[in-house]
C-alpha positions in Angstrom: 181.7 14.4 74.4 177.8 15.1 75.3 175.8 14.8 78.2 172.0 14.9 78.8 171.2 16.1 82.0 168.2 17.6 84.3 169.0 21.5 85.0 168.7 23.0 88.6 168.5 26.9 90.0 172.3 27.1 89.1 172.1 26.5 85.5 169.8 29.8 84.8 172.5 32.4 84.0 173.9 29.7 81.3 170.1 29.1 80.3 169.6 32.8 80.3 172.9 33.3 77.7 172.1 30.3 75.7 168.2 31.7 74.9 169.6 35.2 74.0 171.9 33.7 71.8 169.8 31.6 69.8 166.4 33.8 70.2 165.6 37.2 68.3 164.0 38.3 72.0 164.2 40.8 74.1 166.6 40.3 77.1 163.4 41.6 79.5 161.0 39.1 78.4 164.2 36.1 78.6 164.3 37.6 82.2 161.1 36.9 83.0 160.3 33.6 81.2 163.0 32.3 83.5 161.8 34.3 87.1 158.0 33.3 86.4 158.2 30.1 85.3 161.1 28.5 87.5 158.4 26.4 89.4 156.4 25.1 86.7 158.7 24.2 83.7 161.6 21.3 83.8 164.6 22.4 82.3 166.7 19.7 80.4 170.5 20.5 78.6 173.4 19.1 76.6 177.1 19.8 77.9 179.6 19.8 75.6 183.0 20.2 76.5 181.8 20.9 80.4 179.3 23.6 78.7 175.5 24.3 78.1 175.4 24.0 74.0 171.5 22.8 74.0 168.3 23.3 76.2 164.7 23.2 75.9 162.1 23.2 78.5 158.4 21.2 79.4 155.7 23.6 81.3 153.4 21.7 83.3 150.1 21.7 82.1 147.0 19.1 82.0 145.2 17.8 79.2 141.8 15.5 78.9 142.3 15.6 83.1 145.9 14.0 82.3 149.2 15.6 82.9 151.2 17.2 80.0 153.4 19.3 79.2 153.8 22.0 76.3 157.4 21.9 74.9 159.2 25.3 74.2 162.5 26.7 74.2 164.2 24.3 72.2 167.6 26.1 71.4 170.7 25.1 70.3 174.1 27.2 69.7 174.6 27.3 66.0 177.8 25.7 65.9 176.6 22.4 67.4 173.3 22.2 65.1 173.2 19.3 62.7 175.0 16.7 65.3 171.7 14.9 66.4 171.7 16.3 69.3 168.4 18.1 69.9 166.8 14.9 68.9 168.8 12.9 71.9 167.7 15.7 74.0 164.3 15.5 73.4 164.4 12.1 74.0 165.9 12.5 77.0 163.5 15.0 78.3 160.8 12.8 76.9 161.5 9.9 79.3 161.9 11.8 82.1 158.6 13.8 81.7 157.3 9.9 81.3 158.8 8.6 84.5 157.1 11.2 86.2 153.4 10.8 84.6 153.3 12.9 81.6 150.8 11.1 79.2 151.4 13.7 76.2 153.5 16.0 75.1 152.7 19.0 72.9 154.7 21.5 70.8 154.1 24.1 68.1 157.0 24.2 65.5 158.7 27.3 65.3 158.0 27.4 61.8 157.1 25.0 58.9 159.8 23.0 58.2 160.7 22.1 61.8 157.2 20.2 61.4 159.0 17.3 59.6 162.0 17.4 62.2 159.6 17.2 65.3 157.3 14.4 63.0 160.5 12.3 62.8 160.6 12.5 66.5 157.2 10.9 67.0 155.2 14.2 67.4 151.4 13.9 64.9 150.0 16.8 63.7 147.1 16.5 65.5 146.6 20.1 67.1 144.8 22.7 64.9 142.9 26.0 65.2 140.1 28.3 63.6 140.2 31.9 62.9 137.3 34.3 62.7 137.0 37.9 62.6 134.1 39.7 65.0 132.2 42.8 65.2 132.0 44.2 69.1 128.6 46.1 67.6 126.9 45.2 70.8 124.7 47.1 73.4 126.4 44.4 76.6 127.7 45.7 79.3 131.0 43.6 80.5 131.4 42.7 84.1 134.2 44.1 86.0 136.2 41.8 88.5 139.1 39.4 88.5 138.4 36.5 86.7 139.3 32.5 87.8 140.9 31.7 84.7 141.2 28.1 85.3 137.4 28.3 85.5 136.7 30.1 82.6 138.8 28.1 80.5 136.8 25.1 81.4 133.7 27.2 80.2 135.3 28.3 76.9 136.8 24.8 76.0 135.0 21.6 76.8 137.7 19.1 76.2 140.6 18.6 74.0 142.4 21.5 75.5 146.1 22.3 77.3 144.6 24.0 80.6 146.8 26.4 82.2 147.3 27.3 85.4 146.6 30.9 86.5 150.4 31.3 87.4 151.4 30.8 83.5 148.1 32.5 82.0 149.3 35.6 84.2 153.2 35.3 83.2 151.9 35.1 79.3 150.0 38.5 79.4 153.2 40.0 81.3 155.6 38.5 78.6 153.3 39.4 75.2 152.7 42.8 77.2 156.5 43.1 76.7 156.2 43.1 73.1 153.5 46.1 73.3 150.6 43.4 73.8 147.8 44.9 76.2 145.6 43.1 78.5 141.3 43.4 79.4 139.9 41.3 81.7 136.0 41.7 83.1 134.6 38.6 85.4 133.5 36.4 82.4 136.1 37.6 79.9 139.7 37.3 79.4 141.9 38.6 76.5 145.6 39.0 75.3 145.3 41.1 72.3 147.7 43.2 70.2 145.1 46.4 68.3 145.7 49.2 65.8 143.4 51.6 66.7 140.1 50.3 66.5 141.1 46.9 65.8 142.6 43.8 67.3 143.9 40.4 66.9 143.5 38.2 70.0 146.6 36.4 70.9 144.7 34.2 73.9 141.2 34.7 74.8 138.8 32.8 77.6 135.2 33.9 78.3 132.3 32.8 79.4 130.0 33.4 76.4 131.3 35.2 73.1 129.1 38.2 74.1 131.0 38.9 77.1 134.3 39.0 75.2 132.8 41.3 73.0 131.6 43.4 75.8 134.8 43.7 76.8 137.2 44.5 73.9 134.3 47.0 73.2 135.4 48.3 76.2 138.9 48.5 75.1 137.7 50.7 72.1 137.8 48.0 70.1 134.9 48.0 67.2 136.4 44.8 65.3 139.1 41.8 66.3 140.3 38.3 64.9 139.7 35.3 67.5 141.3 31.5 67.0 140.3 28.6 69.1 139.4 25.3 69.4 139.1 23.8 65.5 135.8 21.7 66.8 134.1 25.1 68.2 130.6 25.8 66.7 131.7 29.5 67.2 133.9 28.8 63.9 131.5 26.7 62.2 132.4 26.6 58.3 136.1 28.2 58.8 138.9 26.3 57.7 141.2 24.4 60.5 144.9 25.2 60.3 147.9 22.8 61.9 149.0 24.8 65.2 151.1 22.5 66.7 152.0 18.8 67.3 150.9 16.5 70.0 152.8 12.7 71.3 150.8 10.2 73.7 153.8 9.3 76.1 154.5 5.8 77.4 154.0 4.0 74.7 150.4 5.0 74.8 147.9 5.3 71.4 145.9 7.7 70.8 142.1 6.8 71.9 139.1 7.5 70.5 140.2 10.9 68.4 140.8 12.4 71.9 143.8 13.4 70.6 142.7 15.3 67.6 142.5 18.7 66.9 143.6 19.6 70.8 143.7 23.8 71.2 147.0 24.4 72.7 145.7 28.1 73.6 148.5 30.1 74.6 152.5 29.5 72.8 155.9 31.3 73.1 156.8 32.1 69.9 
């Protein structure tokens, strides 16, 4: 028999085991998705048989000035897969997230076919990115300092954009640095990025003008790196937009005035 439920402090070494089990990640980077983000994500699982077989988590975030949430985590053991009950879960999770205000809920797919799964579920595909590769051939000189992230993404994205608290932007850098990532930061600029020698591809970026992230990958060593972001940026004028990720308006809620579309989720566990 199975049972929805909200998780609490005392589910995290079964939480912990079921991650490992289903993820291709390293056990440091479990360890600390679980010790940063305690305070800021709702866990929800499925018992089985008086055991955790099914999990995901929702990470506080806000979106349009709203609260959201990003989906992620959504793990199952293989031997219960194809029983429905992810889908029950996510229902379950979705309810409660509406109950307490969530007005969407985003997601990016793990890979393409999951697409249709979450698309079944009620999820549009309606966030997207650009991609554009840059030259740091510039005479700038970055700032130092300690950047307000929550700040500068307001700068960087206008609107239709998950903003993150400082707390999560921090954790992301510390996780992606625990697959080799490396992080710069100046007072207008902000960057995850993973290089090979004298080139880069940024996995999150927030600055206050393109210049000053250039500045300060420059800085880095860095002579030539690939950006995505917002699919409605003029930055990426005449680049194709790409599907990255899927968005649901919660409680019964419609989509108004395209402020849904092409929403820039920004930084993902993948």
């Amino acid at each position: 028999m199975k049972a929805y439920r909200n998780c609490s402090a005392d589910d995290l070494p079964a939480l912990k085991r079921l991650w490992l089990a289903c993820f291709d990640e390293k056990e440091t980077a479990a360890e600390l998705f679980f010790k940063r983000n305690k305070t800021t994500f709702h866990a929800y699982a499925c018992d089985c048989g008086g055991a955790v077989v099914s999990a995901l988590y929702l990470i506080d975030c806000t979106l349009n000035g709203a609260p959201a949430h990003y989906l992620c985590g959504a793990s199952t053991l293989p031997q219960y897969r194809g029983r429905g009950i992810m889908s029950g879960l996510i229902a379950y999770a979705l309810k409660d997230a509406e109950e307490r205000g969530d007005r969407m809920s985003v997601l990016l797919p793990a890979n393409e076919a999951l697409y249709g799964f979450y698309g079944r579920l009620g999820y549009k595909t309606g966030c997207a990115v650009k991609t554009k590769r840059f030259s740091t051939d510039t005479c700038m000189a970055f700032k130092s300092g300690k950047p307000d992230l929550q700040e500068l993404q307001k700068l960087c994205y206008k609107n239709k954009f998950l903003l993150w608290n400082n707390d999560y932007i921090s954790f992301a850098a510390e996780y992606y640095g625990c697959y080799g990532a490396k992080t710069a930061e100046g007072k207008n600029a902000f960057a995850i990025y993973e290089a090979d020698t004298e080139s880069a591809e940024v996995i999150y970026a927030v600055y206050n003008d393109i210049e000053e992230l250039k500045a300060l990958l420059r800085a880095e060593g860095i002579k030539e790196f690939g950006l995505s972001g917002s699919a409605d940026s003029p930055l990426f004028a005449g680049k194709k937009a790409v599907p990255h990720g899927m968005i649901r308006p919660l409680g019964g809620r419609r989509e108004e005035n395209g402020k849904t579309e092409d929403v820039y989720i920004g930084i993902t566990l993948q």
